[in-house]
C-alpha positions as CSV (number, residue, x, y, z in Angstrom):
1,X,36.9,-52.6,-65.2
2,X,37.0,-50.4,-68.2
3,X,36.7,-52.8,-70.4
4,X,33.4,-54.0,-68.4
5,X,32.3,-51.2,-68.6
6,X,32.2,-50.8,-72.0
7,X,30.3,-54.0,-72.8
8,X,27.8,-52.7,-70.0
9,X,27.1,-49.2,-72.0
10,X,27.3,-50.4,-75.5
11,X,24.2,-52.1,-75.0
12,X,22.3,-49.4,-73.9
13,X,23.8,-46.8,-76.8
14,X,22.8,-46.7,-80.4
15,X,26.2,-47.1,-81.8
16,X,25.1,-46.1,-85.0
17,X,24.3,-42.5,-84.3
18,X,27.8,-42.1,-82.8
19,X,31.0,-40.7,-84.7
20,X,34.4,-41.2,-84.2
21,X,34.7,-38.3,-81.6
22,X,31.6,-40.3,-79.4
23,X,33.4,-43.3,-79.1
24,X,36.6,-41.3,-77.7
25,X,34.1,-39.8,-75.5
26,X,32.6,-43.1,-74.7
27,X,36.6,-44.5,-73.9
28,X,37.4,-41.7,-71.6
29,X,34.6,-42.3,-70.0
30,X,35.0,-46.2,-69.4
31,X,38.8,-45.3,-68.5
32,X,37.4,-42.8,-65.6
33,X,34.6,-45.2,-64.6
34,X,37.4,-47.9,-64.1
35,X,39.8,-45.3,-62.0
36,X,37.0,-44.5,-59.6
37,X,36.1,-47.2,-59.2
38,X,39.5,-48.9,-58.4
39,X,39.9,-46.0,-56.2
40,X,36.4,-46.6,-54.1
41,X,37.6,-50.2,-53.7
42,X,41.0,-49.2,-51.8
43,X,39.0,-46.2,-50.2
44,X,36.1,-48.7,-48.8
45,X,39.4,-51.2,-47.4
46,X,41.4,-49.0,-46.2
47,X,39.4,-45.7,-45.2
48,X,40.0,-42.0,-46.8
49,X,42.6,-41.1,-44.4
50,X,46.1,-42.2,-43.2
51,X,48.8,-41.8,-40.7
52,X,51.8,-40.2,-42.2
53,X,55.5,-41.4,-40.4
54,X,55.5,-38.4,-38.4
55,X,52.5,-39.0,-37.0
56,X,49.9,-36.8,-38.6
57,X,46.3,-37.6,-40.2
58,X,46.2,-37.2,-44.2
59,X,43.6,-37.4,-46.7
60,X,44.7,-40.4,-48.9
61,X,45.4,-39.5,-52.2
62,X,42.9,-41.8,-53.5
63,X,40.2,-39.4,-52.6
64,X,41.4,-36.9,-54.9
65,X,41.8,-39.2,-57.7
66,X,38.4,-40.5,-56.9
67,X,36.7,-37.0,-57.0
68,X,37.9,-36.0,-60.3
69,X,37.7,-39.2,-61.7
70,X,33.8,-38.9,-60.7
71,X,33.9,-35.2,-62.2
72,X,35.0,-36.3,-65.3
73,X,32.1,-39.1,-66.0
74,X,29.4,-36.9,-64.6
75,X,30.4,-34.5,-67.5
76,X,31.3,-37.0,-70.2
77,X,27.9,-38.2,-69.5
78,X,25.9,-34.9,-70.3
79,X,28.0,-35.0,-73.5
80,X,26.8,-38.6,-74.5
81,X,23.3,-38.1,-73.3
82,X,23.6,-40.7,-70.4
83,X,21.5,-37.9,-68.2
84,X,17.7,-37.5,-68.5
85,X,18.6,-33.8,-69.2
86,X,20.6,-34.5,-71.9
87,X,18.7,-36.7,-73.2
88,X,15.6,-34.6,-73.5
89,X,18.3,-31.4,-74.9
90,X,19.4,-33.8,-77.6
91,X,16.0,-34.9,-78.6
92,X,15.2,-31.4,-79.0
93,X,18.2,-30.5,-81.3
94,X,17.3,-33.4,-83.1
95,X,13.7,-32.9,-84.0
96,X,15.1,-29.2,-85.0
97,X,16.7,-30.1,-88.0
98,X,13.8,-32.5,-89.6
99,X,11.1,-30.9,-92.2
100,X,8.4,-29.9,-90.3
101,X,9.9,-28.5,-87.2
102,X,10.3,-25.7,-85.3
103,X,12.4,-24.1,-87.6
104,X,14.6,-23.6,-84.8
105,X,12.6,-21.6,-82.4
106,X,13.3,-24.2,-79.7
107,X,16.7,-23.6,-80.1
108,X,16.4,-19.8,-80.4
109,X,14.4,-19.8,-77.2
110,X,16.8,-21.4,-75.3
111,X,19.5,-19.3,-76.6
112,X,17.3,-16.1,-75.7
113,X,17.2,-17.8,-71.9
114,X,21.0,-18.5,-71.7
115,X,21.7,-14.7,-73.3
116,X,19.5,-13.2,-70.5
């Protein structure tokens, strides 16, 4: 699944732009797209709870895995720029450094928001 999903994002990235640290970050992602979704598969057969020998109704650990398996892509995404949001910060760092710019007011403007 990880592997698939690999081949799936590759073609949407510019492999180019991306360093040694992106493709890690592109990895860990494919490796947490491929344990969630492994886990939604068992979770869709067999439901997200269980009977435990003693008679009592538990969550199934699969949910848990699931969660922070979803967690992890949704912010290994921002970082590659998979969001709209990101997308549109990158773009904006990018256009800073090229002559011409904004001479990093953008930038500074943003900072002044976070600061305040």
């Amino acid at each position: 699944m990880a592997k698939t999903e690999w081949k799936r994002v590759r073609e949407l990235l510019d492999l180019e732009t991306f360093n040694e640290t992106d493709l890690k970050a592109l990895e860990a992602y494919c490796q947490a797209y491929a344990k969630w979704k492994r886990c939604e598969i068992i979770l869709m057969d067999k439901g997200y709870t269980f009977t435990t020998p003693n008679g009592y109704e538990q969550q199934r650990p699969e949910v848990s895995i699931s969660n922070n398996a979803l967690s992890d892509m949704q912010s290994i995404s921002k970082e590659l720029g998979f969001t709209p949001a990101s997308r549109i910060r990158m773009d904006k760092n990018r256009g800073e450094g090229s002559s011409g710019g904004s001479n990093g007011k953008v930038h500074d403007q943003e900072m002044e928001d976070m600061i305040s």
